[in-house]
TINU-855998 format. One line per field, with one value per residue (C-alpha): residue number from 1; x negated, y negated, z negated; residue in three letters. Coordinates in steps of 0.1 Angstrom, whole numbers. Layout:
residues N
n = c(NUM / ...)
X = c(X / ...)
Y = c(Y / ...)
Z = c(Z / ...)
res = c(ALA / ...)
END
This chain:
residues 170
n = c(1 / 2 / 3 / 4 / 5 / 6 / 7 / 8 / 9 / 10 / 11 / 12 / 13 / 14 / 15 / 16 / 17 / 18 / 19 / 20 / 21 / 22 / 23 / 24 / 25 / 26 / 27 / 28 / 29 / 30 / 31 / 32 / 33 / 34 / 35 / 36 / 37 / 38 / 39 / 40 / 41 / 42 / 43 / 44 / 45 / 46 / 47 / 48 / 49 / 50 / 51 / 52 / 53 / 54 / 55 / 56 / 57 / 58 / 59 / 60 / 61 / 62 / 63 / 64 / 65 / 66 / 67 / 68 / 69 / 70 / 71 / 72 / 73 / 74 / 75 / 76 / 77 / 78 / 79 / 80 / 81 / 82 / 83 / 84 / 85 / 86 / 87 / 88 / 89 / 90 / 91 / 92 / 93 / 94 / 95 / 96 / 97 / 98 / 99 / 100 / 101 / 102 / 103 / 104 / 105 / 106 / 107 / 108 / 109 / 110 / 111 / 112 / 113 / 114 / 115 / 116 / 117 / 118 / 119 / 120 / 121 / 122 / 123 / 124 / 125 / 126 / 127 / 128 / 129 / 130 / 131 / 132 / 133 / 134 / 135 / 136 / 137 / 138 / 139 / 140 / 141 / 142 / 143 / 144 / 145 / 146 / 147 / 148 / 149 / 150 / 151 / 152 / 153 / 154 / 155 / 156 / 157 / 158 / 159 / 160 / 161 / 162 / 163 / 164 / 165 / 166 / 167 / 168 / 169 / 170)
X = c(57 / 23 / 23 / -11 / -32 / -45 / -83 / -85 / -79 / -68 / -74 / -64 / -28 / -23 / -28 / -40 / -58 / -33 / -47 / -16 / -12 / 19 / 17 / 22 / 7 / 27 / 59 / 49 / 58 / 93 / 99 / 105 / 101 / 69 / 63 / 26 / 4 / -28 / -42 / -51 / -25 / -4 / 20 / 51 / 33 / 22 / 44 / 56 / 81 / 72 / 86 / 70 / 76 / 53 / 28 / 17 / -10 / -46 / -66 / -72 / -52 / -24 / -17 / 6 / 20 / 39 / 67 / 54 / 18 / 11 / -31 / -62 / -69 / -36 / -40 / -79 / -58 / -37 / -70 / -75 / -33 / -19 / 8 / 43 / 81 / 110 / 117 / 150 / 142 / 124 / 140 / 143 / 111 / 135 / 131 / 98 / 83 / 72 / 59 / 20 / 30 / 62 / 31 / 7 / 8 / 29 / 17 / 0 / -2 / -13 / 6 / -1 / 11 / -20 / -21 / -46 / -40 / -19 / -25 / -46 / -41 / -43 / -69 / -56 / -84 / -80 / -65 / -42 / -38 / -62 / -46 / -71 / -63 / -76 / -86 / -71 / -101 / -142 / -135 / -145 / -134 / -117 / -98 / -92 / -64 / -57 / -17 / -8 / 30 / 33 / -1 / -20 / 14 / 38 / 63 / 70 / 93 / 99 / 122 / 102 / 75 / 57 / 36 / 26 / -3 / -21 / -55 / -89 / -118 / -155)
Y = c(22 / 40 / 46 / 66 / 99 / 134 / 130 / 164 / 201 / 216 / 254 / 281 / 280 / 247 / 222 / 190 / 161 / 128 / 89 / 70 / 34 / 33 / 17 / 40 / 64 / 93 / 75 / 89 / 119 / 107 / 109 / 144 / 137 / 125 / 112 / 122 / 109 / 132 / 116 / 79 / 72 / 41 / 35 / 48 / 76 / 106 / 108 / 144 / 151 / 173 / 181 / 179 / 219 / 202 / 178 / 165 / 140 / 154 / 135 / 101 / 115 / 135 / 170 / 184 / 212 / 210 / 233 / 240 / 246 / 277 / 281 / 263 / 264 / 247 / 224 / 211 / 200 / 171 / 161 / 121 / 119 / 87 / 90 / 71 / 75 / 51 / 20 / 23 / 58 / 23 / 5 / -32 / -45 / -71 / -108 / -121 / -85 / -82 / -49 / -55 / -46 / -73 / -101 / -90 / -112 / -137 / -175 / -189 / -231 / -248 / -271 / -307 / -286 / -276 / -239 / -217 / -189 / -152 / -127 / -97 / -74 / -75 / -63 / -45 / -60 / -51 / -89 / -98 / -89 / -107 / -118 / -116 / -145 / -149 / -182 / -208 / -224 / -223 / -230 / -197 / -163 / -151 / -165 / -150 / -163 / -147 / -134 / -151 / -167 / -200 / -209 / -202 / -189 / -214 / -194 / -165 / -167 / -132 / -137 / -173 / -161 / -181 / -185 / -215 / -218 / -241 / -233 / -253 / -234 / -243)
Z = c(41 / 36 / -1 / -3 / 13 / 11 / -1 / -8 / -17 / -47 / -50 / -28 / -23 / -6 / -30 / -19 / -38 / -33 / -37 / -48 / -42 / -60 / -95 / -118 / -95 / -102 / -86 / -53 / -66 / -71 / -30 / -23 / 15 / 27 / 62 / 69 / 102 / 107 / 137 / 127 / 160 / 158 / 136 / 155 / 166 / 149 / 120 / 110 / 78 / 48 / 18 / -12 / -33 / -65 / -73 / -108 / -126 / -124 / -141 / -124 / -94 / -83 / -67 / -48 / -28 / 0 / 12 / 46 / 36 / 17 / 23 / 17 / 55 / 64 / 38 / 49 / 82 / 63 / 43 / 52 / 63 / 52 / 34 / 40 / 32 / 50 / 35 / 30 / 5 / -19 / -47 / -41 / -54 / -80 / -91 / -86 / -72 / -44 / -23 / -4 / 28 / 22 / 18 / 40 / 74 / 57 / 63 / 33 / 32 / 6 / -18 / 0 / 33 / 47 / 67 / 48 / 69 / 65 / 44 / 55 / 24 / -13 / -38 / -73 / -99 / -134 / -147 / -117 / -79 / -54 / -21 / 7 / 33 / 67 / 72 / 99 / 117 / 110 / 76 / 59 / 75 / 41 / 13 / -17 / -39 / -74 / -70 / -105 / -96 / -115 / -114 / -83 / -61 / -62 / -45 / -20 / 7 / 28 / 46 / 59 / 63 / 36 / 7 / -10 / -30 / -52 / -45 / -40 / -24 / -12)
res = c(UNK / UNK / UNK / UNK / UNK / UNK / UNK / UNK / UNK / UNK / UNK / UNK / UNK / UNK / UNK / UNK / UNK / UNK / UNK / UNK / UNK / UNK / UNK / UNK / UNK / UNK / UNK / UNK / UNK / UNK / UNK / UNK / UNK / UNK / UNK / UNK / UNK / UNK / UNK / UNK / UNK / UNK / UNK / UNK / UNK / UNK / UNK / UNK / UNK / UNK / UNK / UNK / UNK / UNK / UNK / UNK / UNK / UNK / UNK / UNK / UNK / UNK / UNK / UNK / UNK / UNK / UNK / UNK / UNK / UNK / UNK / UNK / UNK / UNK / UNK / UNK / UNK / UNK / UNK / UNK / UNK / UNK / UNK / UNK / UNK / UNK / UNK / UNK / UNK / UNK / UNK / UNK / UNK / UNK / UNK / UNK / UNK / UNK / UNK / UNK / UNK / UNK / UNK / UNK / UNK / UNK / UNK / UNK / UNK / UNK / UNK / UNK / UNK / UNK / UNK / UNK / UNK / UNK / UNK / UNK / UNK / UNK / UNK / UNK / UNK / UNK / UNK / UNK / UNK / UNK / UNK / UNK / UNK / UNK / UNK / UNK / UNK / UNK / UNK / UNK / UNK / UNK / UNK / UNK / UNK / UNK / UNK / UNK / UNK / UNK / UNK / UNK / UNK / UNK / UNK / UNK / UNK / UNK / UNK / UNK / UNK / UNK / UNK / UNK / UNK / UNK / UNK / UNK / UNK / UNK)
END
């Protein structure tokens, strides 16, 4: 699961600059093996293992050092690598939690049975998540549905495939 990616360098010993997308952010540090893929290939390929030496909060994002990379030069080559770890090295996302990439491509249908569409990614705004759906039909090419369970997700259903949604749109 790609939980973030190297945006940059960090002095001159192989420090890079990390983007989390973890919440808090500094849980990515928690993984001390990092699956990295440097050349935007597909998703099978192009995936090489590194171990994570370091890495602490820096301001609004994180650093780290990794065990193999011990120069600035080395390090410029991972800058722009998404970052990823195995899904079984997660915790289970609990009761009423759910991971993005879980929801994303999941069918959403509205309440009265009606096929919105499938989720294409979600947004992190500062009150509640924002799921971005891809609309069934002419209708509109986007959706977006505030993720707020109990009022505008009625439920979520992984394993099915599904989320239903009470949601009214024009």
């Amino acid at each position: 699961m790609i939980l973030g990616r190297i945006s940059g360098l960090y002095g001159i010993k192989g420090w890079v600059r990390v983007h989390s997308y973890t919440e808090p952010a500094e849980a990515l540090l928690e993984y001390p093996r990092w699956l990295l893929r440097t050349d935007g290939g597909s998703e099978q390929a192009g995936w090489s293992e590194r171990t994570v030496a370091e890495g602490r909060k820096h301001g609004k994002s994180l650093v780290a050092r990794l065990a193999d990379i011990g120069d600035r030069g080395a390090a410029a080559e991972l800058i722009g690598a998404h970052i990823a770890v195995p899904r079984f090295c997660m915790p289970a996302a609990g009761e009423g939690r759910y991971y993005w990439a879980d929801l994303e491509g999941l069918e959403v249908r509205h309440r009265d049975g009606r096929i919105l569409g499938r989720v294409q990614r979600l947004l992190a705004t500062g009150a509640h998540d924002v799921m971005v759906v891809r609309a069934e039909g002419d209708a509109k090419p986007e959706i977006l549905i505030p993720f707020v369970p109990g009022i505008y997700v009625l439920r979520v259903d992984v394993a099915g495939g599904v989320v239903d949604v009470d949601w009214e749109w024009d």
